[in-house]
NUDO-447989 format. One record per residue (C-alpha): residue number from 1; x negated, y, z. Coordinates in steps of 0.001 Angstrom, whole numbers, m for minus. Layout:
! residues N
(rec NUM, (X, Y, Z))
...
This chain:
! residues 269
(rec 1, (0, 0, 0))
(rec 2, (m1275, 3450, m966))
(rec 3, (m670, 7069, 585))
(rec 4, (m744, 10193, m824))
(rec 5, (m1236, 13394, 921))
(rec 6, (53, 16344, m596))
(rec 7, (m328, 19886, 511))
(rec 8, (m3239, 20858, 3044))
(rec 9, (m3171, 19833, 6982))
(rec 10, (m1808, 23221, 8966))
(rec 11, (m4553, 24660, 11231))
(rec 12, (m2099, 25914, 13587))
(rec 13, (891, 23868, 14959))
(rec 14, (4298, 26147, 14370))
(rec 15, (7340, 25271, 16368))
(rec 16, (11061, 27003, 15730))
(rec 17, (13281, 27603, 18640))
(rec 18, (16657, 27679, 18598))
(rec 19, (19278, 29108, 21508))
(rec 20, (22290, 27482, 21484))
(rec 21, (24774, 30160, 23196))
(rec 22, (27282, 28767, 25589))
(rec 23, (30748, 28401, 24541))
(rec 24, (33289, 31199, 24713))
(rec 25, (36030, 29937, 26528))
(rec 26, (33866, 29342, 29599))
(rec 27, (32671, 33102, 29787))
(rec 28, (35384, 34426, 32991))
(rec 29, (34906, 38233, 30287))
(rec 30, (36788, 35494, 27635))
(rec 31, (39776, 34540, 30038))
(rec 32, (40384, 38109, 31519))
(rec 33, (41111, 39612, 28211))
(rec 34, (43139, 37124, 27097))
(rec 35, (45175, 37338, 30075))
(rec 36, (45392, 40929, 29192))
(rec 37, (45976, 40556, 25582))
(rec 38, (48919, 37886, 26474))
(rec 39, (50478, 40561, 29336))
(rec 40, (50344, 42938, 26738))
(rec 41, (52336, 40905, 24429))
(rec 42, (54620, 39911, 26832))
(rec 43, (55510, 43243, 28124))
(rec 44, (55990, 44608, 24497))
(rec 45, (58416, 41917, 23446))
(rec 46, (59884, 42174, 26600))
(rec 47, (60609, 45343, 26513))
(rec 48, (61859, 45024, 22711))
(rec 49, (64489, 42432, 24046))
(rec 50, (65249, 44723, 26969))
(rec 51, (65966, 47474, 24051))
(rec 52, (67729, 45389, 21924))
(rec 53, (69860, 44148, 24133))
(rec 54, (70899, 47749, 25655))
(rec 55, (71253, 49189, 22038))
(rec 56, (73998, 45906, 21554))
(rec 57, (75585, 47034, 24799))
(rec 58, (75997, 50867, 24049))
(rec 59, (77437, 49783, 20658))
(rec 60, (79885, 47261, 22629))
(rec 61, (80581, 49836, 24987))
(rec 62, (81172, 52590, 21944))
(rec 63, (83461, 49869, 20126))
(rec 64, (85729, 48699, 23315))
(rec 65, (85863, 52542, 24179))
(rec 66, (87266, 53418, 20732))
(rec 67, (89383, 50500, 20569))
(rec 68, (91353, 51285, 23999))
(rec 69, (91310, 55097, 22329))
(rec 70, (93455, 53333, 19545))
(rec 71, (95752, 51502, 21834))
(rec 72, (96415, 53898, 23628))
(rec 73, (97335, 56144, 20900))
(rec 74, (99588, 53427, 19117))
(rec 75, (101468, 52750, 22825))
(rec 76, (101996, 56524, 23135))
(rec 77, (103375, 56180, 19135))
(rec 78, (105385, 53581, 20315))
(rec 79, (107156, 54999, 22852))
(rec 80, (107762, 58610, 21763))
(rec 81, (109016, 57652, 18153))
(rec 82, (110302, 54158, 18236))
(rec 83, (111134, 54047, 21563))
(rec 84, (113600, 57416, 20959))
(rec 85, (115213, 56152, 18182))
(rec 86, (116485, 53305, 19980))
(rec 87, (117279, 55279, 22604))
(rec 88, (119395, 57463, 20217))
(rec 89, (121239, 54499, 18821))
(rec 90, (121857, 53327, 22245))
(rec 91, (123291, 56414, 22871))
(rec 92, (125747, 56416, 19758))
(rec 93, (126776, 53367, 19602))
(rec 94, (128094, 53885, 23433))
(rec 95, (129773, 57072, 22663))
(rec 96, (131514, 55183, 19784))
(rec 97, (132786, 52704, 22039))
(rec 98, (134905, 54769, 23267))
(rec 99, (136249, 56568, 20061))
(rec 100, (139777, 54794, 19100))
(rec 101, (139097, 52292, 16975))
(rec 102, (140269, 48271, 16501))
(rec 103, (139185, 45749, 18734))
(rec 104, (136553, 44796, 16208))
(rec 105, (135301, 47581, 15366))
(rec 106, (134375, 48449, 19278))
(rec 107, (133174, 44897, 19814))
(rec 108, (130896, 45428, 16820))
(rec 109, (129644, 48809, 18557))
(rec 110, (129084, 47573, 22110))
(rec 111, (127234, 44539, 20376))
(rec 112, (124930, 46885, 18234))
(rec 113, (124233, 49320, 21549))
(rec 114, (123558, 45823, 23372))
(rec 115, (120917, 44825, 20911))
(rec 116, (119248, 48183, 20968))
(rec 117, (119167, 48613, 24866))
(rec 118, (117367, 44677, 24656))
(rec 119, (115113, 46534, 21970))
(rec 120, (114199, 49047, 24227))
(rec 121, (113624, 47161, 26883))
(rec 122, (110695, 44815, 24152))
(rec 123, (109522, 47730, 23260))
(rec 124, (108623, 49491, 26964))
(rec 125, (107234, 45721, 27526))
(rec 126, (105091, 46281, 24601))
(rec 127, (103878, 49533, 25467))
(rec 128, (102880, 48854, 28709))
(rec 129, (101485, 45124, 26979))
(rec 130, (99039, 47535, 24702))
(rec 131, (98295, 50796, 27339))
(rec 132, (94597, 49900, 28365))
(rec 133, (95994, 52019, 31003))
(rec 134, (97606, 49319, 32946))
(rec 135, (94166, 46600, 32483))
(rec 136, (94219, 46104, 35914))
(rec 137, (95614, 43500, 38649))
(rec 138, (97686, 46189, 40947))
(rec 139, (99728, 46980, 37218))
(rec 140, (100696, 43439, 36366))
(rec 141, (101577, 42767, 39981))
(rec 142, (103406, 46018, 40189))
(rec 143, (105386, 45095, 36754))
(rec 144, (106037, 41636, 37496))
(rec 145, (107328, 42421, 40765))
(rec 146, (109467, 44842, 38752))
(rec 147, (110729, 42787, 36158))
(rec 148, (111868, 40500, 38550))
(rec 149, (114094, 43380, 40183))
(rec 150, (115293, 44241, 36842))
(rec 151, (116340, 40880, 35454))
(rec 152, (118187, 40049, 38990))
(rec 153, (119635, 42858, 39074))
(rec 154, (121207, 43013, 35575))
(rec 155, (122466, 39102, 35979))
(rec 156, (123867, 40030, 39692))
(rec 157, (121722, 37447, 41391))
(rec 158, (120015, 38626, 44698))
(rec 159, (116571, 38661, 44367))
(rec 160, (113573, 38688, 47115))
(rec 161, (110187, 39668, 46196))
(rec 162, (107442, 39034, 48323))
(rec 163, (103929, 40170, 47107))
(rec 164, (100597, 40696, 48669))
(rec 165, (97915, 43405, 48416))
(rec 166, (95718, 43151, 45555))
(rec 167, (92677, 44280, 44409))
(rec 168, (93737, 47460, 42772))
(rec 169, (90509, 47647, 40495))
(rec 170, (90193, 44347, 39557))
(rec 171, (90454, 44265, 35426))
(rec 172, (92631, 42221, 33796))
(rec 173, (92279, 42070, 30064))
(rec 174, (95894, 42985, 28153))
(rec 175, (96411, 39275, 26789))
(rec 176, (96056, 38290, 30525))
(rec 177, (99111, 40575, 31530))
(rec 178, (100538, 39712, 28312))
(rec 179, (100688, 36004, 28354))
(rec 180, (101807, 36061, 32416))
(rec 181, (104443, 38426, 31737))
(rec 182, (105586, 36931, 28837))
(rec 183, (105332, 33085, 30711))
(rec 184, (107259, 34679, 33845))
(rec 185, (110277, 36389, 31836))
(rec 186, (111156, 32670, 30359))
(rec 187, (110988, 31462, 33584))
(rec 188, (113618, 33902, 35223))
(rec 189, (115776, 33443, 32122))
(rec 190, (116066, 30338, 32826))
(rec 191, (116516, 30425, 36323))
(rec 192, (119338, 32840, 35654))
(rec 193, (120994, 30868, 32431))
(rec 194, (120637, 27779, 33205))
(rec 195, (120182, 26917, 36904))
(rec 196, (123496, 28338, 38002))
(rec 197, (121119, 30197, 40900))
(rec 198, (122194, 32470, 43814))
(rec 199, (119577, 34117, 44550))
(rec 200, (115993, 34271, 43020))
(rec 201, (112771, 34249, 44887))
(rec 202, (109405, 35723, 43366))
(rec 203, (105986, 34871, 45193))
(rec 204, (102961, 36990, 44360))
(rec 205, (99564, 35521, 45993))
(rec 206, (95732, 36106, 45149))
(rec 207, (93157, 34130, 46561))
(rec 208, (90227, 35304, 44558))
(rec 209, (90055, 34799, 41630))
(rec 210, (93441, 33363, 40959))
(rec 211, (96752, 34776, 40930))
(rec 212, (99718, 32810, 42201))
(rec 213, (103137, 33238, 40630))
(rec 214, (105688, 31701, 42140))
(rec 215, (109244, 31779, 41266))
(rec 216, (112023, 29568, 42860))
(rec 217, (115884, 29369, 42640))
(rec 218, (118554, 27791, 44666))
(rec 219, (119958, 26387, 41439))
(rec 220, (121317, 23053, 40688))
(rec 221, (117719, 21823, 39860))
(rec 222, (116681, 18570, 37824))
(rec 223, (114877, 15646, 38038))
(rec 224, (111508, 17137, 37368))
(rec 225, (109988, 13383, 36518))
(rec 226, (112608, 12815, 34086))
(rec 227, (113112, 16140, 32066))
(rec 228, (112207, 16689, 28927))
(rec 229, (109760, 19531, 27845))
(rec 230, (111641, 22402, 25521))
(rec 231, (111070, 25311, 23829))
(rec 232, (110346, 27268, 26922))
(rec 233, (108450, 24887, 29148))
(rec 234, (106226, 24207, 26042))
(rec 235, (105631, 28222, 25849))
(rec 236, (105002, 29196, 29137))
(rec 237, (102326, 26064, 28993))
(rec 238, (100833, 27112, 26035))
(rec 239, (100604, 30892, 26678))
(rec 240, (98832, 29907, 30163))
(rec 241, (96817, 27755, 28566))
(rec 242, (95655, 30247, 26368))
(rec 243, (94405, 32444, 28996))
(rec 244, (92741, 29156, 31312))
(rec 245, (96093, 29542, 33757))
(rec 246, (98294, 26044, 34617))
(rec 247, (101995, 26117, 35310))
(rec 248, (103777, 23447, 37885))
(rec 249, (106971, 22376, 38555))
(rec 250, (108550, 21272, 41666))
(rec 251, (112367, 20364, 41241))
(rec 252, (114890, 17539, 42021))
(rec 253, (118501, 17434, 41811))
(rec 254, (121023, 19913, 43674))
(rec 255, (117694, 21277, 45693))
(rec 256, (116513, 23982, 43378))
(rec 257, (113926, 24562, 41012))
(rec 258, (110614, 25812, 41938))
(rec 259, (107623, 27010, 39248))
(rec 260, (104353, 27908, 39726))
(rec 261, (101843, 29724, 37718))
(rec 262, (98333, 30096, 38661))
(rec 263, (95745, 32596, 36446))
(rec 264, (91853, 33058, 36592))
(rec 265, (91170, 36527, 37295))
(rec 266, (87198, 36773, 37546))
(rec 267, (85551, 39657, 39002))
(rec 268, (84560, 42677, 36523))
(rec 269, (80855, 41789, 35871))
């Protein structure tokens, strides 16, 4: 075997160092500024959110406050143009009652001055319905209480009321007061049409948060495990359901009729 030895020997040895630098994530300098950088960033989209979030509740407050400036304006509409008309034709229709006329002719009148008092009283319901006014619990206990009153009295049926003190500032949204209004008017009609009642009891209780509405008759009553849901059972179940309320019955035979509604009404947040 042969070698061959190119170049010429070096006279002085030569050595290259090299410094390898320690890695960067184990300098405390590298952790401190990125704890920094990462506070930084977290505060700024923080605060975006925070912005964001405050610009969608001004606009939600703008929106609800012009939409209870509109219903407000349409329930004042309501009731100082629609709500004198009637009023007017109540009016004639009772002065021509007593004009000399036939028999049918005056029945026809007193019908027609009928219909348009039971229009005015839908249409005050209405208006107080869409006031944002009356979007609180003190109102629909106050009008409930009163309807009661009213629909006794009209029918000649003593009525008792008993109602506790409310929270006079709770809010209660206007398809809230609709739906129980609505849900408790079926039930006294048919306390006073069909259950051949004396005397009419209504029950107002709140344990927070739920409203208890109870109304109970010394009718002829019905087997409450036997009967079979109608029209207005099947109403006043579907309009509390549509507000998260449940309706009860209690009832048997000869021993009156007894129903109960209960309604969430959660604290304003």
């Amino acid at each position: 075997m042969y070698w061959t030895t190119i170049g010429s020997p070096l006279a002085v040895e030569r050595r290259l160092d090299f410094v390898v630098l320690e890695p960067l994530w184990k300098h405390p300098l590298f952790w401190i500024s990125g704890s920094v950088v990462i506070a930084i960033l977290l505060w700024l989209g923080g605060r975006a959110i925070i912005q964001k979030r405050i610009r969608q509740h001004l606009a939600s407050a703008e929106q609800e406050h012009l939409i209870e400036r509109e219903r407000l304006r349409i329930a004042r509409d309501l009731h100082d143009d629609l709500g004198a008309r009637l009023t007017h034709i109540s009016l004639v229709s009772g002065l021509a009652e007593n004009e000399p006329q036939s028999a049918t002719t005056r029945e026809n009148f007193q019908q027609i001055s009928g219909m348009a008092r039971e229009l005015v009283a839908a249409l005050n319901q209405t208006v107080w319905t869409v006031n944002p006014e009356h979007d609180h619990l003190e109102s629909l206990v106050d009008y409930v209480c009163q309807l009661t009153h009213n629909l006794c009295e009209t029918a000649r049926i003593r009525g008792r009321i008993h109602s506790c003190e409310v929270p006079d500032q709770r809010r209660v949204t206007s398809e809230t007061r609709h739906n129980v209004t609505l849900a408790v008017k079926e039930a006294l009609h048919n306390a006073i049409k069909h259950a051949g009642a004396a005397e009419i009891t209504l029950r107002v209780e709140f344990n927070d948060p739920r409203l208890r509405i109870t109304i109970a008759d010394d009718g002829r009553g019905f087997d409450s495990a036997a009967v079979v849901a109608g029209n207005g059972l099947g109403n006043m179940r579907r309009r509390m359901a549509l507000i998260g309320g449940v309706i009860s019955f209690e009832s048997s035979p000869g021993a009156g009729t007894q129903v109960h509604f209960e309604v969430p009404i959660p604290p304003t947040s």
